[in-house]
DRENDRENGU-319992 format. One record per residue: residue in three letters; x, y, z of N, C-alpha, C in turn. Coordinates in steps of 0.001 Angstrom, whole numbers, plus 524288, in hexadecimal, padded with zeros to 5 digits. Layout:
<rs>
+------+-------+-------+-------+-------+-------+-------+-------+-------+-------+
| rest |   n.x |   n.y |   n.z |  ca.x |  ca.y |  ca.z |   c.x |   c.y |   c.z |
+------+-------+-------+-------+-------+-------+-------+-------+-------+-------+
|  ALA |     X |     Y |     Z |     X |     Y |     Z |     X |     Y |     Z |
...
+------+-------+-------+-------+-------+-------+-------+-------+-------+-------+
</rs>
This chain:
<rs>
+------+-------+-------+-------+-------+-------+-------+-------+-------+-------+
| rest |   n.x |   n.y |   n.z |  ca.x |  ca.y |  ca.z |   c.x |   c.y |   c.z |
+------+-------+-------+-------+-------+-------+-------+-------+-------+-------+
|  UNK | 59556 | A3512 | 2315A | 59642 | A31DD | 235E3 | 59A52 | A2DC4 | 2347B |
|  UNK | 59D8A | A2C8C | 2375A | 5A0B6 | A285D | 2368F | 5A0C7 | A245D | 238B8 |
|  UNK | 5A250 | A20C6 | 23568 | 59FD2 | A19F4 | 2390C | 5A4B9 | A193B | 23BFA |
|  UNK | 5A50C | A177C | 240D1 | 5AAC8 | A12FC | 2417F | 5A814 | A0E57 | 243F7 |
|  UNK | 5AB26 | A0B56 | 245DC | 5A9E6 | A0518 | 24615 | 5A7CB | A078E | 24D68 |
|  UNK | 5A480 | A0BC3 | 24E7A | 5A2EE | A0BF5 | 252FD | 59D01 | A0CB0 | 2524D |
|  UNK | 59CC4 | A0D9E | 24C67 | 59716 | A0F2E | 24B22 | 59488 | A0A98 | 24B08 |
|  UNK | 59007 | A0AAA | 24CA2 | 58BB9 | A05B0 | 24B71 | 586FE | A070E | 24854 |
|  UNK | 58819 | A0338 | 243C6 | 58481 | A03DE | 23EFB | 57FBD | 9FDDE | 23F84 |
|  UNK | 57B54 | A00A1 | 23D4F | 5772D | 9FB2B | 23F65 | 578E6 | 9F7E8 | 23CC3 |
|  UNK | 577F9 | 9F281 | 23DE9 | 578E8 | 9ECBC | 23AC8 | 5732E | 9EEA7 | 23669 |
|  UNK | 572E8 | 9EA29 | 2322D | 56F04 | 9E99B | 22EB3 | 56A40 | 9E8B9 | 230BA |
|  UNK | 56AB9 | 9E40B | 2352E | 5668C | 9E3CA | 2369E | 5631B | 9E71D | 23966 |
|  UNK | 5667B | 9EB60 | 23C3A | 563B0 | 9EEE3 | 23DAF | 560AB | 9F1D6 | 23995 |
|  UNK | 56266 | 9F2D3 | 23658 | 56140 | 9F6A5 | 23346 | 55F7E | 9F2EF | 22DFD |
|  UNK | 55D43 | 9EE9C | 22E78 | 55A16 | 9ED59 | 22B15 | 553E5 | 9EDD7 | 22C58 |
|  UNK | 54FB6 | 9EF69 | 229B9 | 54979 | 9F00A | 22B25 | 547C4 | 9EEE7 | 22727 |
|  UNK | 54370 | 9EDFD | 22557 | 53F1E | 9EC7F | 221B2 | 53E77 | 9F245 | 2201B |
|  UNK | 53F57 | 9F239 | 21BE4 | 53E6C | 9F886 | 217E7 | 53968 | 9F85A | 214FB |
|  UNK | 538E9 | 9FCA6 | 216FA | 531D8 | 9FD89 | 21392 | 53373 | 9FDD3 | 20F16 |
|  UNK | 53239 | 9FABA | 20A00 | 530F4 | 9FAF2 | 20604 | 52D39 | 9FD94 | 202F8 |
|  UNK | 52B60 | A045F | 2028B | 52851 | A0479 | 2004D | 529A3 | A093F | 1FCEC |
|  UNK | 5256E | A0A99 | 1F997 | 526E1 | A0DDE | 1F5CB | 526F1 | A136F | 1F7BF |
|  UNK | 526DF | A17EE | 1F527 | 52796 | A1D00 | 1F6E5 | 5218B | A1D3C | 1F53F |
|  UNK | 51F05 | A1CD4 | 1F323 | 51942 | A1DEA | 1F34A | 51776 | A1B7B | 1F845 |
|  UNK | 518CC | A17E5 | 1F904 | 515A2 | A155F | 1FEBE | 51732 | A1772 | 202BA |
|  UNK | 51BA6 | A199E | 202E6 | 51EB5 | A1BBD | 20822 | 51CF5 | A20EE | 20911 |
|  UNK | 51B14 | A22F5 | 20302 | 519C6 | A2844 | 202EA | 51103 | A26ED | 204A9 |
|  UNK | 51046 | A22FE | 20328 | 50B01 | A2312 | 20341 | 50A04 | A23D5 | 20993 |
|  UNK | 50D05 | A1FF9 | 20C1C | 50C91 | A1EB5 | 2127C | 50E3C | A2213 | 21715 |
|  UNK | 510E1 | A2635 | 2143C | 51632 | A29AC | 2165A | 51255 | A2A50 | 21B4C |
|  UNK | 50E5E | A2EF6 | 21B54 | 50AEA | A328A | 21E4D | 50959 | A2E83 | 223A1 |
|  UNK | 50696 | A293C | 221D6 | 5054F | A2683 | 225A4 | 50A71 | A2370 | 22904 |
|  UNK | 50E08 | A22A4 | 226BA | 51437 | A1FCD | 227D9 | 5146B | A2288 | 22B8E |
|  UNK | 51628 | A2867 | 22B22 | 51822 | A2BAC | 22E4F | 514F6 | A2B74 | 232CA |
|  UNK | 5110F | A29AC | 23304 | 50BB7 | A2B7B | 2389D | 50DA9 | A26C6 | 23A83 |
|  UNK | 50E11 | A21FE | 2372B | 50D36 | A1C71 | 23A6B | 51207 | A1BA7 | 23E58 |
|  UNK | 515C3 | A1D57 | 23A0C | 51B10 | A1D10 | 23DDA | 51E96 | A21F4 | 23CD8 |
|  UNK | 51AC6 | A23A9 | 24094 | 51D03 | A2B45 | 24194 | 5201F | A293A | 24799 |
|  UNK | 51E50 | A2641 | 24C42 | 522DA | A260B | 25069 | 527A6 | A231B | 24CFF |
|  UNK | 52820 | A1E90 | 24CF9 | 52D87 | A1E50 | 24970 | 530AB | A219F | 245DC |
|  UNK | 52DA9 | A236A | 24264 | 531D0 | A2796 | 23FFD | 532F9 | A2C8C | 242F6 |
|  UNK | 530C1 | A2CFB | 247BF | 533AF | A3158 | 24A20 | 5360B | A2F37 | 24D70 |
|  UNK | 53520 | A2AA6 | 25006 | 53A26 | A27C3 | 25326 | 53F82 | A27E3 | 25268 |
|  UNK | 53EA3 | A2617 | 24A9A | 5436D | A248B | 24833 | 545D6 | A29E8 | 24550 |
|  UNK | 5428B | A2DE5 | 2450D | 5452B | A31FA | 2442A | 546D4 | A3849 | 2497F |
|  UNK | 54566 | A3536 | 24E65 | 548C3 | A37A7 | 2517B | 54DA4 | A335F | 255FA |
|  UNK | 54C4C | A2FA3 | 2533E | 551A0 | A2C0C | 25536 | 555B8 | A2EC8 | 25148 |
|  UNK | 5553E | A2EEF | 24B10 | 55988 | A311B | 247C7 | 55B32 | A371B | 24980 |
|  UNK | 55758 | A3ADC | 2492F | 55850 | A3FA2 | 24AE7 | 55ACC | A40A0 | 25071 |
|  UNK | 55B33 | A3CAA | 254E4 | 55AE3 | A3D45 | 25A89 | 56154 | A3A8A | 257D4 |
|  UNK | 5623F | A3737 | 258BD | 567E7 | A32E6 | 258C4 | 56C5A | A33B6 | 25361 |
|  UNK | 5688F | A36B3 | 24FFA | 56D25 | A3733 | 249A7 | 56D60 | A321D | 246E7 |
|  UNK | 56D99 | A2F1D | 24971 | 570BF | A29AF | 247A7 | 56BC3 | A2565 | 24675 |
|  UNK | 56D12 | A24FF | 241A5 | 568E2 | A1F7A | 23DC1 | 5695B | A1B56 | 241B4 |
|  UNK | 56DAF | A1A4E | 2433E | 56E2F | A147E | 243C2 | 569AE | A140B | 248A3 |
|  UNK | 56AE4 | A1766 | 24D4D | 566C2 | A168F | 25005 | 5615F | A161E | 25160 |
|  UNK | 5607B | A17A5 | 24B72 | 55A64 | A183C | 24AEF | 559C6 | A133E | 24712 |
|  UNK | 55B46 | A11BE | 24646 | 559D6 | A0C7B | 24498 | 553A7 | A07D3 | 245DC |
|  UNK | 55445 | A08D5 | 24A44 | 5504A | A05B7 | 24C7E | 5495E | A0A2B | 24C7A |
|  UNK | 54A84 | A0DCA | 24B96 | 545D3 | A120C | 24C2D | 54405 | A1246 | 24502 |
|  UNK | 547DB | A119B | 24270 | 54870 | A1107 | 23B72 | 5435C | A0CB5 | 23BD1 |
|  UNK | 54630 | A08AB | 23D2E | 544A1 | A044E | 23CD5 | 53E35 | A04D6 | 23DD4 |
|  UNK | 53D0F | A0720 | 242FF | 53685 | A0692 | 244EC | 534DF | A0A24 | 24024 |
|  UNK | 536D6 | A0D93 | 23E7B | 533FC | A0FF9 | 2396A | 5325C | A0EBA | 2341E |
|  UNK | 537AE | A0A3D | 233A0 | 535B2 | A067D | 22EF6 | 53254 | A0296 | 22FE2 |
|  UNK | 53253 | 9FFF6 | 23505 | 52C75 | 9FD0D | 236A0 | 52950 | 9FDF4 | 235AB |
|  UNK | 52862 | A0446 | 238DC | 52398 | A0753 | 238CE | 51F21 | A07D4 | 23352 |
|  UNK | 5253A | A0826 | 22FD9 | 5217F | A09BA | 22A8F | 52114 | A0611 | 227FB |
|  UNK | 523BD | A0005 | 22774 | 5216C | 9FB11 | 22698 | 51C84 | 9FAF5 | 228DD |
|  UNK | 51BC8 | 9FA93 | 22E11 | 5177D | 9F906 | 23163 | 51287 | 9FC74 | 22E80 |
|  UNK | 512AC | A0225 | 22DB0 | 50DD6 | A0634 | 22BEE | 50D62 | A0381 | 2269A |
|  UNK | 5122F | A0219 | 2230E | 5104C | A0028 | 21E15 | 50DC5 | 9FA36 | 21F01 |
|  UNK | 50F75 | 9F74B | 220E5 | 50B3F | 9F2D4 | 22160 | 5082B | 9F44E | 2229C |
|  UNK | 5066E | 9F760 | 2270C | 50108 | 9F866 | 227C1 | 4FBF4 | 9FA84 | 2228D |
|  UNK | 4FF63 | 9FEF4 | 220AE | 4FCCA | A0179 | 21B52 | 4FD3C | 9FE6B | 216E1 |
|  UNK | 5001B | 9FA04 | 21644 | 4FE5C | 9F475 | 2123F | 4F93F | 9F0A1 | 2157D |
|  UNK | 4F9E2 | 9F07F | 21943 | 4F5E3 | 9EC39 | 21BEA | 4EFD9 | 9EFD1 | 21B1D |
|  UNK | 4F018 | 9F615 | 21BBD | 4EB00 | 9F614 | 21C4C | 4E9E9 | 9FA64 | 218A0 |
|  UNK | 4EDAB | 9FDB6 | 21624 | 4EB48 | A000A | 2120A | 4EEC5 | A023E | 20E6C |
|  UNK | 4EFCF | 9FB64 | 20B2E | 4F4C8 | 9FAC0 | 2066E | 4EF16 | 9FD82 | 20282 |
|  UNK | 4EC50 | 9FD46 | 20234 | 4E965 | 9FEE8 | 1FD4C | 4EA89 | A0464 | 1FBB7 |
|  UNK | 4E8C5 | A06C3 | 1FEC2 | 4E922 | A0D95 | 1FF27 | 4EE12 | A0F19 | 1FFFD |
|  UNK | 4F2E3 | A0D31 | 2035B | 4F73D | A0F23 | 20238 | 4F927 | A0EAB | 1FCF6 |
|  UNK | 4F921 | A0926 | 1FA75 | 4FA34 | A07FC | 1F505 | 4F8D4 | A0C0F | 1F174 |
|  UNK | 4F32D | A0DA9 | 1F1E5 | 4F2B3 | A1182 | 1EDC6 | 4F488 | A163C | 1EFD7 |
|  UNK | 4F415 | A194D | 1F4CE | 4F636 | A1DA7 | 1F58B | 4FD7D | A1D5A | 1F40A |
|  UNK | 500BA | A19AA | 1F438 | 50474 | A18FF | 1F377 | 504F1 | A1889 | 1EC47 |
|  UNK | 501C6 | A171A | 1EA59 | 502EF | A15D6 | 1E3A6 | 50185 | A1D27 | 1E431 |
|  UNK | 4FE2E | A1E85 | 1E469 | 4FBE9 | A23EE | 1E3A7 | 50055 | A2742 | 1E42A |
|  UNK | 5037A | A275E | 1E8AD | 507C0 | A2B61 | 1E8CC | 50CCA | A2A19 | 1E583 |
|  UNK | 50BC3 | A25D0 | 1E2DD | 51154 | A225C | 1DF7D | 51004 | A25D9 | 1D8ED |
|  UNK | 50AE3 | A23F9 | 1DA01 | 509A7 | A2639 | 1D321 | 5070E | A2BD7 | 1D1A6 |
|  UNK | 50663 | A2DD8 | 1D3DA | 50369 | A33CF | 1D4F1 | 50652 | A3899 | 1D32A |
|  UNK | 50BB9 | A373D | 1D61F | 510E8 | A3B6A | 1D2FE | 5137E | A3A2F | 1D5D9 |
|  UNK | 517B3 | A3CED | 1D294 | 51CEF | A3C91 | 1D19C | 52067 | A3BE4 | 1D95C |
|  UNK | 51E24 | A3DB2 | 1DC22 | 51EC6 | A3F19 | 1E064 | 51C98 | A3DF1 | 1E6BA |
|  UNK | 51971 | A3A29 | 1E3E0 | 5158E | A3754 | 1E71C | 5132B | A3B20 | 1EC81 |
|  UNK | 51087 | A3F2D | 1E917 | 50D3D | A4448 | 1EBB3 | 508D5 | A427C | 1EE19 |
|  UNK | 508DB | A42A0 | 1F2AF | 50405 | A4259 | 1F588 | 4FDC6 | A438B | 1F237 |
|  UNK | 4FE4D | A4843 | 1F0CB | 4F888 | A4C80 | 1EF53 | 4F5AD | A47AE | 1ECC0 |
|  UNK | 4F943 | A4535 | 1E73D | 4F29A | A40C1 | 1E471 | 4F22B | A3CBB | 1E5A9 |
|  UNK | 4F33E | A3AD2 | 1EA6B | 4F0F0 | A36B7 | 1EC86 | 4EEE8 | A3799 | 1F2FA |
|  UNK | 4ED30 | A3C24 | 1F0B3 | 4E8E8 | A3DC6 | 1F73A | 4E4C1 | A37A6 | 1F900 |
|  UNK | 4E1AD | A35BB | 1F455 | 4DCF9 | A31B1 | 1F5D5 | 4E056 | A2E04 | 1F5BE |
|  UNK | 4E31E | A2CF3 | 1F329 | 4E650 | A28BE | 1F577 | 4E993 | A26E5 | 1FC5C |
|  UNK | 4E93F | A2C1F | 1FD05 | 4ED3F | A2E0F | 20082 | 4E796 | A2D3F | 2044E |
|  UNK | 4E3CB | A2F7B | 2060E | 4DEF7 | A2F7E | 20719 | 4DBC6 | A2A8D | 20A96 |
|  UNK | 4DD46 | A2638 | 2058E | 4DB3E | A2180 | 20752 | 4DF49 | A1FA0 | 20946 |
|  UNK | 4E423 | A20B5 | 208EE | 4E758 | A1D57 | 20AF7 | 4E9B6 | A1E59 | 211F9 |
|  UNK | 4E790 | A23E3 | 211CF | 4E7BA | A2704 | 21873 | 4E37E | A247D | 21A0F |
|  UNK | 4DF88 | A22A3 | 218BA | 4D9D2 | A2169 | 21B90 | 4DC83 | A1B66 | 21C6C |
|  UNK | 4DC12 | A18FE | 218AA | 4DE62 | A1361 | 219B3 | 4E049 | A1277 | 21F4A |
|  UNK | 4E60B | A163D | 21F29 | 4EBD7 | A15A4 | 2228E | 4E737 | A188D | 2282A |
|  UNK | 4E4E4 | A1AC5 | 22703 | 4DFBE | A1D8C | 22C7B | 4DD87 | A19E5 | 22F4E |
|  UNK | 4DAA9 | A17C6 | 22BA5 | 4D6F4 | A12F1 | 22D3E | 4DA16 | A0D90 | 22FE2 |
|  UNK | 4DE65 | A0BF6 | 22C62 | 4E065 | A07C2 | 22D73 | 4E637 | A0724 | 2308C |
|  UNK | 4E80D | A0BAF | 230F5 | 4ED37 | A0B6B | 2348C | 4EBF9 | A10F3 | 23956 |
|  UNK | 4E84A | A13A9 | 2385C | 4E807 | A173D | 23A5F | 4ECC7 | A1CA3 | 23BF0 |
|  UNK | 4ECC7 | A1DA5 | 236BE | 4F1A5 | A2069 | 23551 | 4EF3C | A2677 | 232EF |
|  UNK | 4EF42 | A2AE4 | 23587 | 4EDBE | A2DE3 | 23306 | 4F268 | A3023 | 230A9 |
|  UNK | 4F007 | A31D4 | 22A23 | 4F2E2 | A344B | 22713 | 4F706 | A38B1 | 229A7 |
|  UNK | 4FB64 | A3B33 | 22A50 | 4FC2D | A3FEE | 22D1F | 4FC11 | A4431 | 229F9 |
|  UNK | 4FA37 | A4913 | 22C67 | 4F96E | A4CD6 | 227DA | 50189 | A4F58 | 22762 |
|  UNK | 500E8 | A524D | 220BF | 5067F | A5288 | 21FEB | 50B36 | A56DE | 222EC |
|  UNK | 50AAF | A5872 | 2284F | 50BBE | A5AC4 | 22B5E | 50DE5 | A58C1 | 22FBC |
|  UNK | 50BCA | A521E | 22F59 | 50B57 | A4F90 | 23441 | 51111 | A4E13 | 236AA |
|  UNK | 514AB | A4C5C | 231A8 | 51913 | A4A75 | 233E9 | 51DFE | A50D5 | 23365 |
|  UNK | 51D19 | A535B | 2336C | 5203F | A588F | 232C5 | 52043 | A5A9A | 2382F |
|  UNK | 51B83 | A5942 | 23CA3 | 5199B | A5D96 | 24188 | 51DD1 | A5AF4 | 244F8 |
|  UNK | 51FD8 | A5DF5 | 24851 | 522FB | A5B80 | 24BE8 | 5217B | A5995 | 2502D |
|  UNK | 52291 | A553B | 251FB | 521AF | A52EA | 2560F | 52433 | A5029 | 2598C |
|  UNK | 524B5 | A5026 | 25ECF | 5278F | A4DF0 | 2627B | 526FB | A47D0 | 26172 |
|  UNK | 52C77 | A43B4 | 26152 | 52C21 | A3ED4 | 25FED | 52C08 | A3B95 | 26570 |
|  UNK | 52897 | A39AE | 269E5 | 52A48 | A36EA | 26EA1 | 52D0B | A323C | 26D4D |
|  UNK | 530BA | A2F4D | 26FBB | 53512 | A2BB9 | 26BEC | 534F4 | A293D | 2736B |
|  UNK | 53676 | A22B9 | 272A0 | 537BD | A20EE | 2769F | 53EC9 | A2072 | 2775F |
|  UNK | 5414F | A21CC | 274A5 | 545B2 | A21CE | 27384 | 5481E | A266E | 2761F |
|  UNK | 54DC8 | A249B | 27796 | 54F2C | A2A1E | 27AF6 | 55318 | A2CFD | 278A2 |
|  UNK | 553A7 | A2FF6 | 27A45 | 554E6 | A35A3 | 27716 | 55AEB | A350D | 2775B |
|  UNK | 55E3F | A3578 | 27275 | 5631A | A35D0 | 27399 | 5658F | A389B | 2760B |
|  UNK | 56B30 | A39B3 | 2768C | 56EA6 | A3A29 | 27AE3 | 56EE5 | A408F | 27938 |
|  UNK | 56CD2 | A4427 | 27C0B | 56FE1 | A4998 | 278F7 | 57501 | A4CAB | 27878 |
|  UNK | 576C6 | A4D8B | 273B5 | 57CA1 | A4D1F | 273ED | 57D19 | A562B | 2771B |
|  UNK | 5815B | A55A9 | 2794C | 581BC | A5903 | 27BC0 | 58535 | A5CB8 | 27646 |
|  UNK | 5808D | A6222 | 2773B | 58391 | A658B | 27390 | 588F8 | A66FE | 27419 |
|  UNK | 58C26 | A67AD | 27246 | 592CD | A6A86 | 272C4 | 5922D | A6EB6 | 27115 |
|  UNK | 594A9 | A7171 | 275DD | 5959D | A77B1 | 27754 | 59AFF | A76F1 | 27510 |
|  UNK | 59ADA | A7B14 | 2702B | 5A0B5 | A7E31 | 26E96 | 5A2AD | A81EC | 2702E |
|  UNK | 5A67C | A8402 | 272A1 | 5A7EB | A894A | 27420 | 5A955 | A8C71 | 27060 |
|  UNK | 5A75B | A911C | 26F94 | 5A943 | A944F | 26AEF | 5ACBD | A95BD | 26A73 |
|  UNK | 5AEA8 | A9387 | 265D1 | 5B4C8 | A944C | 261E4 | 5B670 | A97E2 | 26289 |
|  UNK | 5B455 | A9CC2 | 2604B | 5B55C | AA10A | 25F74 | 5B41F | AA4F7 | 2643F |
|  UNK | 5B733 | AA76A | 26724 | 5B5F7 | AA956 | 26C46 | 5B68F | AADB6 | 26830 |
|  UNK | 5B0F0 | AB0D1 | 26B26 | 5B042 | AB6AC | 26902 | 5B52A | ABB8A | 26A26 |
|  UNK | 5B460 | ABF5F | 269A5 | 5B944 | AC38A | 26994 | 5B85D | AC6EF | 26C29 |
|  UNK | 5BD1F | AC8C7 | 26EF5 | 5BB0D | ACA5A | 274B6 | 5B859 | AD083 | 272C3 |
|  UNK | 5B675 | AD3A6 | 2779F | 5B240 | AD818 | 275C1 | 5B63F | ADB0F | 27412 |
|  UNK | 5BA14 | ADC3D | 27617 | 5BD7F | AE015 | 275CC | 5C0D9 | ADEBF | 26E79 |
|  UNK | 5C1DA | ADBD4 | 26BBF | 5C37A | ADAEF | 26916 | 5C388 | ADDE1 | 26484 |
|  UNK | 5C6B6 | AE22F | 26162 | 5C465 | AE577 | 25E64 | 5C0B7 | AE414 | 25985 |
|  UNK | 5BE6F | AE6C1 | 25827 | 5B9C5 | AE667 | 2528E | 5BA7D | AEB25 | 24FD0 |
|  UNK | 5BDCF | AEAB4 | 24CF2 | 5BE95 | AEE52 | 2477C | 5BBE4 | AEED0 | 2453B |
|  UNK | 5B910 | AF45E | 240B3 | 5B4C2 | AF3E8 | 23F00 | 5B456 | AF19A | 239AF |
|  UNK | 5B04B | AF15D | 23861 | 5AFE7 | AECD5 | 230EB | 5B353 | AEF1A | 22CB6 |
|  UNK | 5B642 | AEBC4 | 22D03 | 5BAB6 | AEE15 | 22898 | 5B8B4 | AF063 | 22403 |
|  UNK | 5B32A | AECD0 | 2222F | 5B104 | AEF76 | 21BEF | 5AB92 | AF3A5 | 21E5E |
|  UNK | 5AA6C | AF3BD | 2234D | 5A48E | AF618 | 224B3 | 5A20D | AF124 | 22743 |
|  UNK | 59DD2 | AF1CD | 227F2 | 599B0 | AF04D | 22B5A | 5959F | AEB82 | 227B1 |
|  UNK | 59627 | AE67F | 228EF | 59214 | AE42F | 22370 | 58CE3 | AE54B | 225B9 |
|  UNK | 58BA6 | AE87A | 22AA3 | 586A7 | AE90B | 2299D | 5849D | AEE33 | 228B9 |
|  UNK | 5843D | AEF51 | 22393 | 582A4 | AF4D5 | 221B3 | 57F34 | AF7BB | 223E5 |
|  UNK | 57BBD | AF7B1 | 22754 | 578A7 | AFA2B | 229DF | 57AF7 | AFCD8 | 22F13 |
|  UNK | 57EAF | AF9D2 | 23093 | 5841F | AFB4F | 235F3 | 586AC | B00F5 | 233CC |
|  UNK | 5887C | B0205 | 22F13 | 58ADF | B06A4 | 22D6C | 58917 | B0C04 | 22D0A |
+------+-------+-------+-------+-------+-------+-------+-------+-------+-------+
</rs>
């Protein structure tokens, strides 16, 4: 894409937000419930990108997503920093890869917790793959009208001679 002085790029302030600070164990501990809490925002903000192409305009839909997941993490420090803490150390030190499988009881108490106290059920691992229609209050962009090409190459009229295969036939079963 090329810029000229017609393009409009956001100021800083637009595009400054409060960045979640957290580790890849925590991001990985919270992932399952994240995705449920703020499943309308991330599909807001990922069919504003897919619908329009263009970052800049989705800016403001970015934004409700990084709220979103501030807002679920305060919540899961206010009411159940205990059990995330350890389900989060558990997937840090367990392996190399921070594998789900050995920290099932960890994992366990920390779905009951996020149950009881945010009312968040776990989703089973299928959940975010199924397709589903997104209802959006936002209106649908402009649809660009396909272009009809006329074909280049005008075919050859019937009459036109056809000499036969100079070396034979490449399909051996024809002979």
């Amino acid at each position: 894409m090329v810029i000229t002085t017609d393009t409009h790029l956001p100021t800083e302030e637009e595009l400054t937000v409060q960045e979640l600070n957290l580790s890849t164990a925590a991001l990985r501990a919270g992932s399952f419930h994240l995705g449920k809490h703020c499943e309308f925002q991330n599909n807001e903000f990922m069919l504003c990108r897919q619908e329009l192409d263009d970052p800049r305009a989705c800016i403001n839909e970015g934004k409700a997503v990084t709220g979103c997941a501030l807002d679920f993490f305060r919540k899961v420090k206010k009411t159940c920093y205990e059990e995330f803490m350890q389900y989060a150390t558990c997937l840090d030190k367990s392996s190399g890869n921070m594998a789900f499988g050995h920290c099932r009881k960890t994992q366990g108490v920390l779905d009951k917790c996020v149950l009881d106290n945010l009312g968040i059920e776990r989703p089973d691992y299928g959940y975010f793959t199924r397709a589903r229609i997104h209802a959006t209050e936002r209106p649908a962009p402009p649809k660009k009208e396909k272009t009809v090409y006329p074909d280049a190459t005008p075919g050859l009229p019937d009459d036109f001679p056809r000499p036969p295969a100079k070396y034979g036939s490449r399909f051996h079963f024809l002979e």
